[in-house]
C-alpha positions, 0 to 999 in steps of 0.5 A, a space after each residue: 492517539 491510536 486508533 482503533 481496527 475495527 473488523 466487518 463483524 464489528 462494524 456491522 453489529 455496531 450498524 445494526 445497534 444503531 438502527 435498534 438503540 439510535 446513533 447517538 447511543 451505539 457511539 457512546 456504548 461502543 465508543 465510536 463517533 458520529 462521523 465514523 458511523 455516518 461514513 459506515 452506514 453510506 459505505 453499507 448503504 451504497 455498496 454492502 458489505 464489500 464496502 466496509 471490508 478493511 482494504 488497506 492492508 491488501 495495498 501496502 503489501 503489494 505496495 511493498 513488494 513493488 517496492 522491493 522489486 524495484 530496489 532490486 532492478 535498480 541494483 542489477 542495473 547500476 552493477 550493469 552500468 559499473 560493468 560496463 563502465 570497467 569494460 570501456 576502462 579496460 577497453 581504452 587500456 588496451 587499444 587506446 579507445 574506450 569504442 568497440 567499433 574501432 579495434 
């Protein structure tokens, strides 16, 4: 089942339908159930409007970019630890030890 979006216009004017033709009555019409209400009419009650405002979509897209950064400092980092890696190889080849300190 797919839920339905509702914006803060939306929310607001199904509150104040309610509080003109009852709970009950603005569910049926907009098709909305009780809980849903209840939890928007104590979000409006305690906070305003700024606590029916939809907050999701703010935090999956820095989610995102969070996500995105860090698969980008992962890959700098293991192709830091493969360079290294070849210089030690490279190292050891040359002078027969893989440690800077005793060339």
């Amino acid at each position: 089942m797919k839920y339905k979006k509702w914006t803060l216009d939306q929310k607001l004017e199904i509150l104040a339908s309610s509080e003109e033709i009852g709970i009950v009555e603005a569910c049926r019409k907009y098709g909305v159930s009780t809980g849903t209400l209840y939890n928007w009419k104590k979000k409006h009650d305690h906070k305003g409007e700024a606590g029916l405002k939809v907050t999701y979509d703010t935090k999956s897209k820095e989610h995102k970019e969070v996500v995105e950064e860090n698969r980008i400092l992962r890959k700098l980092l293991s192709d830091r630890e493969i360079e290294l890696e070849i210089q030690k190889e490279l190292l050891k080849k040359k002078f027969g030890t893989s440690d800077p300190r005793k060339i």
